[in-house]
N, C-alpha and C positions, 0 to 999 in steps of 0.2 A: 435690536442689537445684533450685531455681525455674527455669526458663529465662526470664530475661527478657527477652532479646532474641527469643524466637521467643513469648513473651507480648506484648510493647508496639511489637516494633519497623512493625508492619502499621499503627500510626498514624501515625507518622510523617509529614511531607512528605506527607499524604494529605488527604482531608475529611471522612476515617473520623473517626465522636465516638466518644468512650468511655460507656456510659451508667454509671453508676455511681453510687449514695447521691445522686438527684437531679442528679446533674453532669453536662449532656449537651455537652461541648466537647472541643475536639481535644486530644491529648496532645502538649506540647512536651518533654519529658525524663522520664528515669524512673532510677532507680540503688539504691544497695545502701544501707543504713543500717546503726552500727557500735556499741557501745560503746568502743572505742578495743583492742578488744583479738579479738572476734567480733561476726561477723553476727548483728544483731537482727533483720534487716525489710529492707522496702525502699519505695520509694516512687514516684511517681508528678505527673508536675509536667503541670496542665492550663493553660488561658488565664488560670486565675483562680484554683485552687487547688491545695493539697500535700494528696495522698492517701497516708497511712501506712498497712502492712501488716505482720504479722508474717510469719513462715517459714512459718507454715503459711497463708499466704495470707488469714489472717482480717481484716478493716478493724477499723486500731486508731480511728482521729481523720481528722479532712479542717481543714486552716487556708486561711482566704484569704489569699492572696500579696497582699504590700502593693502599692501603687499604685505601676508605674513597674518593676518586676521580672518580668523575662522568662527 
């Protein structure tokens, strides 16, 4: 299983960026993603966008966060 707290939690509260598929901004949240029954993935919340991952840590998609959500 992923650690994601010992993966994401050093951005936090930091001015540490993430670099990532062109995303160079700090990380505001990061959590588990479900189909309502098992873990699919997980994700990754920056200033401006949602980074999806699967379990194996592969990049599914990246969306930009709409205007005004933090």
């Amino acid at each position: 299983m992923i650690n994601l707290h010992q993966k994401y939690n050093h951005y936090l509260n930091t001015n540490k960026l993430l670099d990532h598929d062109d995303i160079h901004e700090t990380v505001r949240s990061y959590g588990w993603t479900d189909d309502g029954k098992d873990l699919t993935g997980y994700y990754v919340i920056t200033e401006n966008w949602v980074m999806h991952f699967d379990l194996s840590e592969k990049f599914i998609k990246k969306e930009r966060l709409k205007s005004g959500v933090r």
